[in-house]
Every structure is written in structure tokens, then in C-alpha cells.
OpenMM code with the backbone's topology and positions (N, CA, C; nanometers):
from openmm import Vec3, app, unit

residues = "UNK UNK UNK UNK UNK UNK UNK UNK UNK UNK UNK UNK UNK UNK UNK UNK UNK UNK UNK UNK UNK UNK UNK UNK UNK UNK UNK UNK UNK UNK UNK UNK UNK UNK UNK UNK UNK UNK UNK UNK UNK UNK UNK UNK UNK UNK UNK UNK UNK UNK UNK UNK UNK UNK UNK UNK UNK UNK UNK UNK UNK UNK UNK UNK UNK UNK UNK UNK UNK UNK UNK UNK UNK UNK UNK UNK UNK UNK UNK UNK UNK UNK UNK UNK UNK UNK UNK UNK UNK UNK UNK UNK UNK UNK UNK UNK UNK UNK UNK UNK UNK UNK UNK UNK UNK UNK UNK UNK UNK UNK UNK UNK UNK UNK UNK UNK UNK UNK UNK UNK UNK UNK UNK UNK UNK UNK UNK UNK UNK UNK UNK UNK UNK UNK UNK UNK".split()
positions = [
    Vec3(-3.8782, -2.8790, 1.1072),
    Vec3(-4.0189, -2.8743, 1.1426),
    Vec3(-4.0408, -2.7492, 1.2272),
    Vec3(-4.1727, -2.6713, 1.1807),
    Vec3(-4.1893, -2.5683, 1.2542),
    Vec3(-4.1998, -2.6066, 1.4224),
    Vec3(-4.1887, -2.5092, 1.5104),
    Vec3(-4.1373, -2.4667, 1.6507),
    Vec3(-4.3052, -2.5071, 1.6748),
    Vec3(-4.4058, -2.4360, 1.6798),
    Vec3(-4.5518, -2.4778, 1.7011),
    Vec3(-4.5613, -2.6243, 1.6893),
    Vec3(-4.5370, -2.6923, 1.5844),
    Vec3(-4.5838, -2.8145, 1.5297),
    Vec3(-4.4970, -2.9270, 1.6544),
    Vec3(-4.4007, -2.8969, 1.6659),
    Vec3(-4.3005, -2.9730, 1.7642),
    Vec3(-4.3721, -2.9605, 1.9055),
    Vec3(-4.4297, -2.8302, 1.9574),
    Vec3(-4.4815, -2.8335, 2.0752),
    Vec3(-4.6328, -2.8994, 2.0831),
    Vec3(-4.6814, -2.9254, 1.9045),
    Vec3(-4.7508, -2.9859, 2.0254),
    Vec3(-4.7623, -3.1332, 1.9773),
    Vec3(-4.6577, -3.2103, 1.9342),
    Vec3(-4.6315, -3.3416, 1.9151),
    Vec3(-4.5975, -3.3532, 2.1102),
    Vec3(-4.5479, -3.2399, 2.1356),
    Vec3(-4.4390, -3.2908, 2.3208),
    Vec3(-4.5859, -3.2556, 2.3701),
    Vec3(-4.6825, -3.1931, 2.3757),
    Vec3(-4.8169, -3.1582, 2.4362),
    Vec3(-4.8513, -3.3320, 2.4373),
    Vec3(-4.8498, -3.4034, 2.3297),
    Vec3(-4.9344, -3.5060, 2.2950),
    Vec3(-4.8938, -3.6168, 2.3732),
    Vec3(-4.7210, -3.6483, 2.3335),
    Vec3(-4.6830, -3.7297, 2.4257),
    Vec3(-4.5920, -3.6849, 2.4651),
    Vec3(-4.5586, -3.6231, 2.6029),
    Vec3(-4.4301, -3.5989, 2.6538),
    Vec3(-4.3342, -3.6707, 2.6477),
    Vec3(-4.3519, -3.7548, 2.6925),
    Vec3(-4.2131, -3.8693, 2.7343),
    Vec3(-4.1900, -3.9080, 2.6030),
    Vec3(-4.2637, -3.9970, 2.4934),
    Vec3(-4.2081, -3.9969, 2.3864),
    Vec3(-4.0853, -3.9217, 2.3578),
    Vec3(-4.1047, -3.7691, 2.3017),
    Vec3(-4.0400, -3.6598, 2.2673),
    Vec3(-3.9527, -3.5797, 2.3744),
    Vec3(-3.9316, -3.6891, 2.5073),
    Vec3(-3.8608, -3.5877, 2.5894),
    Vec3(-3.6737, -3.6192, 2.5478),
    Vec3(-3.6759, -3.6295, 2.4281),
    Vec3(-3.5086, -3.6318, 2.4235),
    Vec3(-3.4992, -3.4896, 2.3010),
    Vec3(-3.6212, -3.4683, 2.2417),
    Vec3(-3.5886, -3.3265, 2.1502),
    Vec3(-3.5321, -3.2685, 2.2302),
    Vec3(-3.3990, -3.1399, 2.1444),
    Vec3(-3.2941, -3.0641, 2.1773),
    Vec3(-3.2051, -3.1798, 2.2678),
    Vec3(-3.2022, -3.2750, 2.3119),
    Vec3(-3.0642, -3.3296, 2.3777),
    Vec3(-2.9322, -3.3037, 2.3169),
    Vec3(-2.8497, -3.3600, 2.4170),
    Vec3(-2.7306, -3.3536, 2.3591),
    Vec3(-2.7029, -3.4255, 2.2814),
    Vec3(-2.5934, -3.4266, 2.1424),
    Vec3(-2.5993, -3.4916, 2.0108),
    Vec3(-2.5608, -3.6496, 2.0433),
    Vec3(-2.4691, -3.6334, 2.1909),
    Vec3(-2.3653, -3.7639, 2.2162),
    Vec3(-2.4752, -3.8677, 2.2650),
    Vec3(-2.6430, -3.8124, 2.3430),
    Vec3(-2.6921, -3.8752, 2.3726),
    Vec3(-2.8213, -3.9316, 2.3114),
    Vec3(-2.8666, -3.8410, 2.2182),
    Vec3(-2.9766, -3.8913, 2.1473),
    Vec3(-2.9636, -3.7792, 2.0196),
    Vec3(-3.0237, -3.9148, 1.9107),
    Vec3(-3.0110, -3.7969, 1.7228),
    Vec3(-3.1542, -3.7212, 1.7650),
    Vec3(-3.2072, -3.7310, 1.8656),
    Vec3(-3.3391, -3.5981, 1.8946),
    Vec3(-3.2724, -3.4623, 1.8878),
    Vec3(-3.1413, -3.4732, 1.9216),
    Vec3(-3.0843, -3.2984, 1.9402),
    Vec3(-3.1035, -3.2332, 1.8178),
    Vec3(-3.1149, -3.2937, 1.7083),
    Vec3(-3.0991, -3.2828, 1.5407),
    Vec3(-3.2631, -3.2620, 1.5808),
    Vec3(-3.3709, -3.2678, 1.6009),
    Vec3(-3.5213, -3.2359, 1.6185),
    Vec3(-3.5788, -3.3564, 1.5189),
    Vec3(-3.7002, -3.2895, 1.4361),
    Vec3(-3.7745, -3.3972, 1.3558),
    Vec3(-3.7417, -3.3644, 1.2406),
    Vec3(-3.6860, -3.4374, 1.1377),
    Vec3(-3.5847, -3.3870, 1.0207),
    Vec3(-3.7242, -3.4582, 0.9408),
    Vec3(-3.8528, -3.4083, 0.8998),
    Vec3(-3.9196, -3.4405, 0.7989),
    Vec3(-4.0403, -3.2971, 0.7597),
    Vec3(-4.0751, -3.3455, 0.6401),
    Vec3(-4.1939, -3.2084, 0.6372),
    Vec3(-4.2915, -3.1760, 0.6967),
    Vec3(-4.3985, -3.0687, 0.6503),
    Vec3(-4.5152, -3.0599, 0.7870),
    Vec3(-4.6191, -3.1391, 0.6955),
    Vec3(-4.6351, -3.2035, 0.6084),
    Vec3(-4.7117, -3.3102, 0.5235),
    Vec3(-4.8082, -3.3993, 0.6343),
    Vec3(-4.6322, -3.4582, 0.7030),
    Vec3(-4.6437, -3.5758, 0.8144),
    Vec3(-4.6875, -3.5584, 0.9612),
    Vec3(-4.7020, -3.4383, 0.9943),
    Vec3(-4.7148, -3.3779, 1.0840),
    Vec3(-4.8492, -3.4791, 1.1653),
    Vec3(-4.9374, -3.4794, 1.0511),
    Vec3(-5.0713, -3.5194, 1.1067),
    Vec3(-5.0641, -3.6756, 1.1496),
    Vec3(-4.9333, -3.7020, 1.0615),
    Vec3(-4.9253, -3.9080, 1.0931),
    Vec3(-4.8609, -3.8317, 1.2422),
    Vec3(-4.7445, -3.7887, 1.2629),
    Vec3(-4.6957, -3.8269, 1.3954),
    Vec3(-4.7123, -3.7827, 1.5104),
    Vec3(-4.8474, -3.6786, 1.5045),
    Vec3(-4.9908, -3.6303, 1.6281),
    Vec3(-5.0426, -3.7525, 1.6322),
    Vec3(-5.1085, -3.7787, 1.5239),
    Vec3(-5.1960, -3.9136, 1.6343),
    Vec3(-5.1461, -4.0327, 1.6241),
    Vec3(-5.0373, -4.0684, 1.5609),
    Vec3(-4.9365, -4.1468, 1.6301),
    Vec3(-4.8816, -4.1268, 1.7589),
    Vec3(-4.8457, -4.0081, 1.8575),
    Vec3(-4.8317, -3.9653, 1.9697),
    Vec3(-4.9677, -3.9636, 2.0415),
    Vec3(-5.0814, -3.9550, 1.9939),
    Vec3(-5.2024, -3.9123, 2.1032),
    Vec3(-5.2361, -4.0890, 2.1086),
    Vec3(-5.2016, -4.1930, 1.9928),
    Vec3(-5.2048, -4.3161, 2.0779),
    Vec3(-5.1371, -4.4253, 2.1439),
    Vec3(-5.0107, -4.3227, 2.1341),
    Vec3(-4.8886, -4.3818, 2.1933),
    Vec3(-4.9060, -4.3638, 2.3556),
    Vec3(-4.9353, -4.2133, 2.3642),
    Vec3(-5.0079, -4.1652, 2.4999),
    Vec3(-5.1226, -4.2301, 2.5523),
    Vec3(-5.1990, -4.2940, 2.4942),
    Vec3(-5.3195, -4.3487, 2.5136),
    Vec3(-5.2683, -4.4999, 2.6397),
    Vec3(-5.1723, -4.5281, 2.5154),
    Vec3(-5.1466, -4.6950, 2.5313),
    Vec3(-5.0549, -4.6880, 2.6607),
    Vec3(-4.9712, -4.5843, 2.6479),
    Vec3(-4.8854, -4.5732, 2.8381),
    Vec3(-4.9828, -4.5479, 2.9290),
    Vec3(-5.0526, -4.4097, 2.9308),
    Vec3(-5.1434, -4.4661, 3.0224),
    Vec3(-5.2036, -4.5373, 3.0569),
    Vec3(-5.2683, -4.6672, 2.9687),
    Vec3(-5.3050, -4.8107, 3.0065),
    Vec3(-5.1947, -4.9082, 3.0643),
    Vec3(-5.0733, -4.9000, 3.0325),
    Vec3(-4.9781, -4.9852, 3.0207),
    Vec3(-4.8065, -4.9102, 3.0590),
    Vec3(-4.8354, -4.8646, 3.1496),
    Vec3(-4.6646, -4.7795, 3.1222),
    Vec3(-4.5548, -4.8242, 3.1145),
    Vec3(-4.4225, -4.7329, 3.0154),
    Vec3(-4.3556, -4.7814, 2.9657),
    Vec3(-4.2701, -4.7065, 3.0254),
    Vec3(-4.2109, -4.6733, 3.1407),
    Vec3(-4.1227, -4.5474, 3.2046),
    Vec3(-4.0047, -4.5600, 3.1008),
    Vec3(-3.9439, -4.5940, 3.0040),
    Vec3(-3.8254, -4.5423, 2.9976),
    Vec3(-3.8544, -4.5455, 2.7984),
    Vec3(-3.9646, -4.5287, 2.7708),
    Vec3(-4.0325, -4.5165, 2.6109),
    Vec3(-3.9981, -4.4265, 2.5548),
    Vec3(-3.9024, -4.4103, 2.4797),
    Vec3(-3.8572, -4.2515, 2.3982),
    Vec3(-3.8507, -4.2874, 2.2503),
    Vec3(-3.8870, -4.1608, 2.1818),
    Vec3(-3.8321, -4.1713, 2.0305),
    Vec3(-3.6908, -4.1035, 2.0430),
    Vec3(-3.6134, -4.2026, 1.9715),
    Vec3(-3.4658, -4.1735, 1.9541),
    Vec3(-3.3930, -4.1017, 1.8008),
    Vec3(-3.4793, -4.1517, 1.6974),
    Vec3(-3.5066, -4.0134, 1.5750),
    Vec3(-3.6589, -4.0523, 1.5220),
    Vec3(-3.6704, -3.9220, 1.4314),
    Vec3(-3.7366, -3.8935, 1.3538),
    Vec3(-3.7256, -3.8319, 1.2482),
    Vec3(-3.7308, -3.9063, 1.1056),
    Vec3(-3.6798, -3.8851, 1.0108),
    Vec3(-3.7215, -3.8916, 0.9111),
    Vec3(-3.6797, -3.8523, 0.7629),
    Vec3(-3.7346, -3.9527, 0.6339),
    Vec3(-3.5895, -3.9618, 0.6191),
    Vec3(-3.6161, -4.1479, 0.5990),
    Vec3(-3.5458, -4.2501, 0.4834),
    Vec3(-3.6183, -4.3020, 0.3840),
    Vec3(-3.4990, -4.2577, 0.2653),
    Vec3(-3.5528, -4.3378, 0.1476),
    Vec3(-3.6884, -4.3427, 0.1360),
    Vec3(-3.7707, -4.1811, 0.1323),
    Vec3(-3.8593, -4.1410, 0.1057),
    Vec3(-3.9874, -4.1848, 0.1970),
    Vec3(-3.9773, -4.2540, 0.3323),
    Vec3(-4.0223, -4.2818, 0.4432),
    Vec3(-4.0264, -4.2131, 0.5776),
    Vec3(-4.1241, -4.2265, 0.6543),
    Vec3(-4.1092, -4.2079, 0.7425),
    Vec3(-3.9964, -4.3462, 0.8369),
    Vec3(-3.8982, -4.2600, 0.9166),
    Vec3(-3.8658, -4.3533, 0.9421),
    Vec3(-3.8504, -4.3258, 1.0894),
    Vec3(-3.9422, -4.3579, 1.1632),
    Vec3(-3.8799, -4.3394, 1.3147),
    Vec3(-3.7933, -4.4590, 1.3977),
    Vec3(-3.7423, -4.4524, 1.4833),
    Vec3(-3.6581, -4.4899, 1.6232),
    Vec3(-3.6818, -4.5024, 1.7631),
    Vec3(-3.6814, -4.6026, 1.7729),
    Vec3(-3.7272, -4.5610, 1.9727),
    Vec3(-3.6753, -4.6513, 2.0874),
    Vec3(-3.6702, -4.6276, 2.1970),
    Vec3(-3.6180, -4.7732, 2.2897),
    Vec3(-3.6920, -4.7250, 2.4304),
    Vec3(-3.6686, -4.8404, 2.4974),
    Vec3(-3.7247, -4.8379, 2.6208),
    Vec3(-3.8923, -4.9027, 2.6172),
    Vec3(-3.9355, -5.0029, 2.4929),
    Vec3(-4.0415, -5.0691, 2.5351),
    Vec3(-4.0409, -5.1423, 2.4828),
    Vec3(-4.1405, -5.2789, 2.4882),
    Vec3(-4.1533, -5.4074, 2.4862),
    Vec3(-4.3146, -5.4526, 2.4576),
    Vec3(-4.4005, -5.2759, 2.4430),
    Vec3(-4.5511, -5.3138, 2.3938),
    Vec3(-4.5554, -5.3445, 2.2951),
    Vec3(-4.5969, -5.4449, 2.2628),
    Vec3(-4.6126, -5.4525, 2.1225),
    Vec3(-4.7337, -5.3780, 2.0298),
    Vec3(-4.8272, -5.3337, 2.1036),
    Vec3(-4.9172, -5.2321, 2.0506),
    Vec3(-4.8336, -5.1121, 1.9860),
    Vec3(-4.6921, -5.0444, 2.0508),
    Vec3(-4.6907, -4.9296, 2.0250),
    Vec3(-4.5519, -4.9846, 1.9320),
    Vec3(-4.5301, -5.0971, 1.8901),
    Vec3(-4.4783, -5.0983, 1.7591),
    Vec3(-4.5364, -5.1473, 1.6468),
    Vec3(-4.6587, -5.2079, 1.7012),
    Vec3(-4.7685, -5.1830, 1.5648),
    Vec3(-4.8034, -5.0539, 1.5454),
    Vec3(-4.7923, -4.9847, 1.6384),
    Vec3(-4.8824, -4.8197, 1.5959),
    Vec3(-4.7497, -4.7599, 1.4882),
    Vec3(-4.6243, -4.7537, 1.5440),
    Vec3(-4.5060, -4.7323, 1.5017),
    Vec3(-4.5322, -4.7838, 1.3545),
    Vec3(-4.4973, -4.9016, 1.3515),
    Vec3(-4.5374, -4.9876, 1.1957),
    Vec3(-4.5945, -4.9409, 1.1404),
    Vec3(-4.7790, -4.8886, 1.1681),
    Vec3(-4.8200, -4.8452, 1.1065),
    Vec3(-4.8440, -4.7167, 1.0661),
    Vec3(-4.7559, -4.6032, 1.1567),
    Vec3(-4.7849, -4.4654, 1.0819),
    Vec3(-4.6403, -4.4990, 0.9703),
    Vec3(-4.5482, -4.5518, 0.9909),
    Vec3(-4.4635, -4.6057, 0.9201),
    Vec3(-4.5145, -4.6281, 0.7348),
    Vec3(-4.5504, -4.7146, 0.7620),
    Vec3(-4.6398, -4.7540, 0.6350),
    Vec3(-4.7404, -4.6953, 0.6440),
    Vec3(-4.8106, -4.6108, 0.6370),
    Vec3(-4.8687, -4.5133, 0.6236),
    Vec3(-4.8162, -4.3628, 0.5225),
    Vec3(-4.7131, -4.3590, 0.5698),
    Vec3(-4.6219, -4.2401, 0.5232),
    Vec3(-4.5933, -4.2683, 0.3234),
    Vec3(-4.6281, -4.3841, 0.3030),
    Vec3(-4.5941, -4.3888, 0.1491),
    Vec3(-4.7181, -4.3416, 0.0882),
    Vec3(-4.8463, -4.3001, 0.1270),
    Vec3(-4.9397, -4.2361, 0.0767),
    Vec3(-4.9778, -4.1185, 0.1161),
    Vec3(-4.9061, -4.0776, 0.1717),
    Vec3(-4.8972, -3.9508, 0.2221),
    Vec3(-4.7867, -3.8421, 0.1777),
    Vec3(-4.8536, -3.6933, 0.1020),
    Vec3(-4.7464, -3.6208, 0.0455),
    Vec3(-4.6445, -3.5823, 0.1448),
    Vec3(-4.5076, -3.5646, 0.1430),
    Vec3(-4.4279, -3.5422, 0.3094),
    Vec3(-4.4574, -3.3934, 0.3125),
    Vec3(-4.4847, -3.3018, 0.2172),
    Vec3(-4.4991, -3.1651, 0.1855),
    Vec3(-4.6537, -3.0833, 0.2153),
    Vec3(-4.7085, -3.1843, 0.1777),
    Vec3(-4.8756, -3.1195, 0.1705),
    Vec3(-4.9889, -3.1779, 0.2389),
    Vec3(-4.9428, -3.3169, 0.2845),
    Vec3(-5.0093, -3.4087, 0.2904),
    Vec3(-5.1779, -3.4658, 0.2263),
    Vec3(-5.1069, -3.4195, 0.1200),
    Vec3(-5.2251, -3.4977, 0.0051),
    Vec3(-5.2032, -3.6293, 0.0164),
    Vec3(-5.3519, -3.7076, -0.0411),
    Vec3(-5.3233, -3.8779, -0.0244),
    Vec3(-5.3249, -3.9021, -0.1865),
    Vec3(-5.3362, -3.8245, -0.2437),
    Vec3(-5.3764, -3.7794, -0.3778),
    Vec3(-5.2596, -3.7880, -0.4833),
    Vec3(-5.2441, -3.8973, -0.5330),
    Vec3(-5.1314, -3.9268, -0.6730),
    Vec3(-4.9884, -3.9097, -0.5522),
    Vec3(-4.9776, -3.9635, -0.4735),
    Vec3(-4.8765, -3.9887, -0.3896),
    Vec3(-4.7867, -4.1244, -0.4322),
    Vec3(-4.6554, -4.0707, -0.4761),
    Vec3(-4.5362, -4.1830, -0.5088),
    Vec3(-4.4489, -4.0981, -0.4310),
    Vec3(-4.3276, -4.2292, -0.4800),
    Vec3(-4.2029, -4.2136, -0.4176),
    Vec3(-4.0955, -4.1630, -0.5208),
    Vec3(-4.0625, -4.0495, -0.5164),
    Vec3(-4.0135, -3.9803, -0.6651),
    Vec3(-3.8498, -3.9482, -0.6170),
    Vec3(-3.8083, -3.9941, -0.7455),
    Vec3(-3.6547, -3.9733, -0.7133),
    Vec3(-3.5845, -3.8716, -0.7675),
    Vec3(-3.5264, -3.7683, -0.6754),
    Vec3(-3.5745, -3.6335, -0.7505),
    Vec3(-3.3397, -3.6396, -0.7369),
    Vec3(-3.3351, -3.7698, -0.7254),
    Vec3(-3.1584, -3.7516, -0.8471),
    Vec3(-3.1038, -3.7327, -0.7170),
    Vec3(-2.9591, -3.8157, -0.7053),
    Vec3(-2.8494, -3.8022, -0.6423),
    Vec3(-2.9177, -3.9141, -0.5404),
    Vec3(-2.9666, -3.9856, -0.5435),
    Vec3(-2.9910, -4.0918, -0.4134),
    Vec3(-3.1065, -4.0396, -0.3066),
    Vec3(-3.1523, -3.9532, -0.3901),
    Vec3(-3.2542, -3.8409, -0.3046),
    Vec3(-3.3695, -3.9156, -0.2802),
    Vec3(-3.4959, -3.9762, -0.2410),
    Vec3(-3.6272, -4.0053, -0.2641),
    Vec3(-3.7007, -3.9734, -0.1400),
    Vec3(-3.8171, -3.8591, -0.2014),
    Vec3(-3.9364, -3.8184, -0.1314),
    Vec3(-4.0658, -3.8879, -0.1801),
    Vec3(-4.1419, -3.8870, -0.0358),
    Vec3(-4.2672, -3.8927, -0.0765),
    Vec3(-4.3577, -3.7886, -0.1118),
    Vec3(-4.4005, -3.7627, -0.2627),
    Vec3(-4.4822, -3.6465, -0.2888),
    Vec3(-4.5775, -3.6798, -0.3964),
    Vec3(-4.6953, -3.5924, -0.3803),
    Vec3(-4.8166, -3.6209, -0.4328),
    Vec3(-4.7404, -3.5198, -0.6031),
    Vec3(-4.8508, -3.5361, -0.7104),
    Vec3(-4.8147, -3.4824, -0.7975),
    Vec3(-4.7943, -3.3338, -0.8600),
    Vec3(-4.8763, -3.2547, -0.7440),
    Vec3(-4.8909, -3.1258, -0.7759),
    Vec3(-4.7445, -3.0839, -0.7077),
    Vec3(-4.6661, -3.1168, -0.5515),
    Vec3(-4.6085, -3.0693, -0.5208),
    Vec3(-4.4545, -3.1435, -0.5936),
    Vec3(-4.4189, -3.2482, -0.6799),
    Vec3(-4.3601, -3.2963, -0.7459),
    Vec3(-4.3569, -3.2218, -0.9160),
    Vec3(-4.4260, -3.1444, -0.9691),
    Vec3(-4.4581, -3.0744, -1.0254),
    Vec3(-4.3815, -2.9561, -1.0191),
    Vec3(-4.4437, -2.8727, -0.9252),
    Vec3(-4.3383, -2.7324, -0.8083),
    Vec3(-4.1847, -2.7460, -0.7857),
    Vec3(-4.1785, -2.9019, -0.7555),
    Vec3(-3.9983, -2.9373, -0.7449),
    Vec3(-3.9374, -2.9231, -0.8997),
    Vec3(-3.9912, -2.9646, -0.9669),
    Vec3(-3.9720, -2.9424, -1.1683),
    Vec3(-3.9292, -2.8402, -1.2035),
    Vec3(-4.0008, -2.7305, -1.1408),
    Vec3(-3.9943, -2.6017, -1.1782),
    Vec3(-3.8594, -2.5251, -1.1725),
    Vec3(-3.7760, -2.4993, -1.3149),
    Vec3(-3.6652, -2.3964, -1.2857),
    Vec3(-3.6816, -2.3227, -1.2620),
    Vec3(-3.5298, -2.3125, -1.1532),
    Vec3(-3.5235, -2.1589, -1.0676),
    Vec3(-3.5202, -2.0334, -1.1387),
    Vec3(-3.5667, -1.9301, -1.0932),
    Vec3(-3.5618, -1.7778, -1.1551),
    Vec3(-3.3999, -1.7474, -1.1734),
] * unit.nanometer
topology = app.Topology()
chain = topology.addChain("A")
for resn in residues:
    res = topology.addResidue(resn, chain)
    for name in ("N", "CA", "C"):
        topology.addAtom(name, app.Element.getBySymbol(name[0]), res)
């Protein structure tokens, strides 16, 4: 994930994202956000109401521990809370992510395409199309 896009997921919610770059032994954040900029827009305002909900309710020790795609999902990680608001929010950018291109973020002819070897992304049809395409 681009360097901009990361700063300002940590703009949105600090503490969430305060384990990006850690050390590997202590959190898979050192690995950063291993998904496309598609999703970008689920996991901003997934952070601006994660932020919302600590400041109503704080969670001092609330971190995301990864961020990822599985099996063509968003799949995030986290510890240190017990709101249950912010694992419905979780849940739902979660499930959210299967209509959403991970590449473009079109909502537009969005499946889960198995592009071979155990591989599966979420991508709309134009950018599933582009993956088709032999190399020069």
C-alpha cells in the first residue's frame, strides 16, 4: 500500500495503526497493509469510526494486529477490546470487501475470481479482464 494512503489511515486512527513498521516478533503490522488501494476507502472510514467510537468509549490498549486479504477478503486482526460496536464495524467493512474491486474499487460486476494456484481476489470485471491479458 502506497506510503500517503498508510498516513492517513494513522491520521484517522492512531492507536488503531500504532503497531505499523513494528517489530516482526511483535506484531504482523511490521509486514504494513498487505492489500490493494481498491480497499483503501473501506479501511478510512472504517478507522474514522473506529476513532469515533474510542472517543466515546476508550479502549487504551485497541490495535489492529494485521491487515490483509484472505481468500479474496478483507481480512483484518485486532486485540485489546471488548466493544462490541467496533467488531461490528470490523464485521462489517469485512463483509463489505466482497463487493468491492481490491484494485479499483468498483462495486460494479465484483466476484471472487480464482486467478489459479489457490490464489483468490476480489475484482470487478474490467480489472479481471487486464489480469487475462498476456504478457508482452
Amino acid at each position: 500500500m502506497q506510503k500517503e494512503l498508510v498516513e492517513k489511515l494513522q491520521r484517522a486512527c492512531p492507536q488503531a495503526w500504532s503497531d505499523l513498521g513494528a517489530d516482526p516478533a511483535v506484531s504482523n503490522m511490521a509486514f504494513g497493509v498487505v492489500i490493494g488501494v481498491g480497499w483503501h476507502e473501506l479501511l478510512l472510514n472504517l478507522s474514522v469510526m473506529i476513532q469515533i467510537e474510542l472517543n466515546s468509549h476508550p479502549e487504551p490498549r485497541f490495535k489492529f494486529t494485521a491487515v490483509k486479504e484472505k481468500f479474496g477478503l478483507l481480512n483484518i486482526t485486532h486485540k485489546g477490546s471488548t466493544n462490541d460496536s467496533i467488531y461490528e464495524m470490523i464485521d462489517a467493512a469485512q463483509d463489505e470487501s466482497v463487493i468491492v474491486c481490491e484494485y479499483c474499487s468498483s462495486r460494479e460486476e465484483v466476484q471472487i475470481r480464482d486467478l489459479g494456484g489457490e490464489i483468490l481476489q476480489t475484482m470487478c470485471e474490467w480489472c479481471w479482464a487486464e489480469c487475462q491479458l498476456p504478457l508482452p
